[in-house]
Residue, then its C-alpha position, 0 to 999 in steps of 0.5 A: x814699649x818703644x814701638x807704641x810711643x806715638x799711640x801712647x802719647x796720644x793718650x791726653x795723661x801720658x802726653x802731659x806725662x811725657x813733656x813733664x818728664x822732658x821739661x824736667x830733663x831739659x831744665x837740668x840740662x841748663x844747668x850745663x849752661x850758667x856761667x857760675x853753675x857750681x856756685x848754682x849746684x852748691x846753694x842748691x844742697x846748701x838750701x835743701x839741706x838746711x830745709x832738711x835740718x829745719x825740718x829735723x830740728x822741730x822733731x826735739x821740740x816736743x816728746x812724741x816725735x823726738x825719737x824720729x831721725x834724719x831719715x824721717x825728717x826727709x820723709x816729712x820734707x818730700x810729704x810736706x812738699x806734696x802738701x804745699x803742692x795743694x792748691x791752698x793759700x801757703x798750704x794752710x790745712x793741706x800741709x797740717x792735714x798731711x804730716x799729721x796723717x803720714x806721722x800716725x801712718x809711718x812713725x804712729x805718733x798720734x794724729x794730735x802730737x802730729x798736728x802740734x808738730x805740723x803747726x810748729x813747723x809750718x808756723x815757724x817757717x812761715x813767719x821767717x818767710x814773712x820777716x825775711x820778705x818784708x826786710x828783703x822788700x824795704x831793702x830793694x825799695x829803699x835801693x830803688x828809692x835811692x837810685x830814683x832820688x839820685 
């Protein structure tokens, strides 16, 4: 494999393949080089361990997927993710479409109990990004604002 490297990477996926692995590898080499990394490190896991239970505390909100554990919250996190990944305005459809479909695939809740699931997740997260960006703005206008009147 190692021999073939440079025929392979002339291959248009592989070579895409290949400096996304290396962006990777080189982003999380970085991290070697913050001032306060371990501050970086631990509101890292703080935040996605809070989108892991945020993701986990919706399953008791309705019958159909209050069986489901940690693990599958997980599940629904990284699938999500994939969803949101979709070249769609905030994942509006793509993400409902998805954690229907993988809920009735992997857990066989139904597609509609997933739907509902879907929407409460995604509605519930998406007006607190709203709140929390339209609060963050008027702080840093009014912070702006200030120092331009001064």
């Amino acid at each position: 494999m190692i021999r073939y490297r440079k025929k392979i990477r002339k291959i248009r996926f592989f070579r895409k393949f290949f400096d996304l692995a290396k962006g990777i590898v080189n982003g999380l080499k970085s991290i070697t080089n913050l001032e306060r990394k371990w501050e970086f490190i631990f509101h890292t896991i703080f935040m996605w361990a809070n989108y892991t239970l945020m993701t986990w505390v919706v399953v008791f909100a309705i019958e159909p997927t209050s069986h489901l554990t940690l693990g599958d919250s997980i599940f629904l996190l990284v699938i999500g993710g994939l969803a949101m990944s979709a070249p769609v305005q905030s994942g509006l459809g793509a993400f409902h479409y998805i954690i229907s479909r993988g809920l009735a695939f992997v857990e066989g809740v139904k597609i509609e109990d997933g739907l509902i699931y879907a929407f409460l997740t995604h509605e519930s997260q998406l007006l607190f990004v709203i709140l929390v960006g339209t609060v963050s703005f008027f702080i840093i206008f009014g912070k702006h604002h200030k120092e331009k009147n001064a």
